[in-house]
MARKOL-277528 format. One line per 2 residues: their letters; for each residue x, y, z of C-alpha. Coordinates in nm, 4 decimals, padded with zeros to 6 digits, always signed. Layout:
BEGIN
A) X,Y,Z ~ ... .
//
This chain:
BEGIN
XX) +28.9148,+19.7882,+17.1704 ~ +28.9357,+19.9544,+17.4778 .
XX) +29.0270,+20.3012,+17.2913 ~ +29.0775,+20.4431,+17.0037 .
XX) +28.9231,+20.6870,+16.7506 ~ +28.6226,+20.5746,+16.5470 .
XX) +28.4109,+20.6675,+16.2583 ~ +28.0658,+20.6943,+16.5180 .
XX) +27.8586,+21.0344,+16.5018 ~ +27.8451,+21.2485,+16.8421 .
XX) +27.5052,+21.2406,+17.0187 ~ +27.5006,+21.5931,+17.0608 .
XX) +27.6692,+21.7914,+16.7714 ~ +27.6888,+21.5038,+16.4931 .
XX) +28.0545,+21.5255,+16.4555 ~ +28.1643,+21.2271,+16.2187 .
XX) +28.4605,+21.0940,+16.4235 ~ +28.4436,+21.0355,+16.8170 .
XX) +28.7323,+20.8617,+17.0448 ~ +28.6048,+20.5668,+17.2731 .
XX) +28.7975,+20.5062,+17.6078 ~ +28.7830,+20.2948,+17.9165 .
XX) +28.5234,+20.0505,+17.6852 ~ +28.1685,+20.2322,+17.7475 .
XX) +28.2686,+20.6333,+17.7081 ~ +28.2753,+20.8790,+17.4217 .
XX) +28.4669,+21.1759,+17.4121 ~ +28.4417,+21.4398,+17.0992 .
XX) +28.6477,+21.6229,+17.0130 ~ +28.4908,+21.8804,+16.8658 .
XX) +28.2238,+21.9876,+17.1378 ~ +28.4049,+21.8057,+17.4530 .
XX) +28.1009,+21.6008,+17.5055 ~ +28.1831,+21.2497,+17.7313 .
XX) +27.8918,+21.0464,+17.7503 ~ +27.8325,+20.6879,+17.7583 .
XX) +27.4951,+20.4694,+17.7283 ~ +27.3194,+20.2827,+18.0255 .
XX) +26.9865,+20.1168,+18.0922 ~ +26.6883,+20.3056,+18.2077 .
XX) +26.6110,+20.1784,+18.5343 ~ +26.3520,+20.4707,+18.6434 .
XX) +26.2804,+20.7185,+18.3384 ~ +25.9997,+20.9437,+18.1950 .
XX) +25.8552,+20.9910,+17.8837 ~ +26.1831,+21.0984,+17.7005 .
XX) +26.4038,+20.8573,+17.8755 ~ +26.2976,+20.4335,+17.8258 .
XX) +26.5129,+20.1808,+17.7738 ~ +26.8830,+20.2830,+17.6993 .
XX) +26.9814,+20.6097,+17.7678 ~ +27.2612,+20.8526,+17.7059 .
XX) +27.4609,+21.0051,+18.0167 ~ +27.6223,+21.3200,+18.0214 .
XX) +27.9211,+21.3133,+18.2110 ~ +28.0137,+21.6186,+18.0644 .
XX) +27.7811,+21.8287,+17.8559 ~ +27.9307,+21.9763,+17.5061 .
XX) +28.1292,+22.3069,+17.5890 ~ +27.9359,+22.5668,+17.4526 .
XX) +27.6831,+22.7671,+17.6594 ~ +27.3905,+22.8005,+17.3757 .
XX) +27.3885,+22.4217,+17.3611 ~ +27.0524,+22.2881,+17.2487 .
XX) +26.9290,+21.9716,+17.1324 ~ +26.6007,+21.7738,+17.0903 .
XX) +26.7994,+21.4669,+17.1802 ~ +26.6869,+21.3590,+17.5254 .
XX) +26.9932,+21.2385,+17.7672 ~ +27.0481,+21.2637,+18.1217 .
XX) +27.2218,+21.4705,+18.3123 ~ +27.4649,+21.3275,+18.5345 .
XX) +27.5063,+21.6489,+18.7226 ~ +27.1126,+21.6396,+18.8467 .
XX) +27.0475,+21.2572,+18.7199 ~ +26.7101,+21.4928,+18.5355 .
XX) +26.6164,+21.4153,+18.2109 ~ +26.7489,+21.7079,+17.9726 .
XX) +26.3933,+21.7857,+17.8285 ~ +26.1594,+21.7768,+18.1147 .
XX) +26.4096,+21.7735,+18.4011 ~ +26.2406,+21.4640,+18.5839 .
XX) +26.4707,+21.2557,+18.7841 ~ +26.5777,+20.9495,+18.5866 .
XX) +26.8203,+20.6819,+18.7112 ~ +27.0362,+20.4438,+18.4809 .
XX) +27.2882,+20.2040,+18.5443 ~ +27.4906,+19.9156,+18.3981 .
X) +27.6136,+19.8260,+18.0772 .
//
């Protein structure tokens, strides 16, 4: 499937239905959070193997979570804000 909606949690606000497009990206509907997953290439302690990237962050502006991702904006790691690189599926 290269899109369609799903029954798969959001990362960031735990909504229980998220739509998948172009194969590897989520959008939610709820929080407008589109991220996709890629392999850690040069991380920190928060960000190892697979990551989550944030090509767009969920709308609202108190956002907060203890879910590390990176920041596609910066390429920073959302907790620390070290540089982190990820690529591939």
């Amino acid at each position: 499937m290269s899109y369609g909606l799903v029954k798969e949690k959001c990362y960031f606000c735990g909504q229980e239905e998220t739509l998948i497009f172009n194969e590897h990206y989520t959008f939610c509907p709820e929080c407008s959070a589109i991220y996709t997953s890629m392999m850690v290439i040069e991380g920190c302690d928060h960000i190892k193997g697979n990551a989550i990237i944030a090509l767009r962050k969920p709308w609202w502006k108190n956002f907060e979570t203890d879910s590390p991702f990176i920041d596609e904006d910066g390429e920073v790691c959302s907790i620390c804000g070290t540089g982190c690189v990820a690529d591939g599926w």
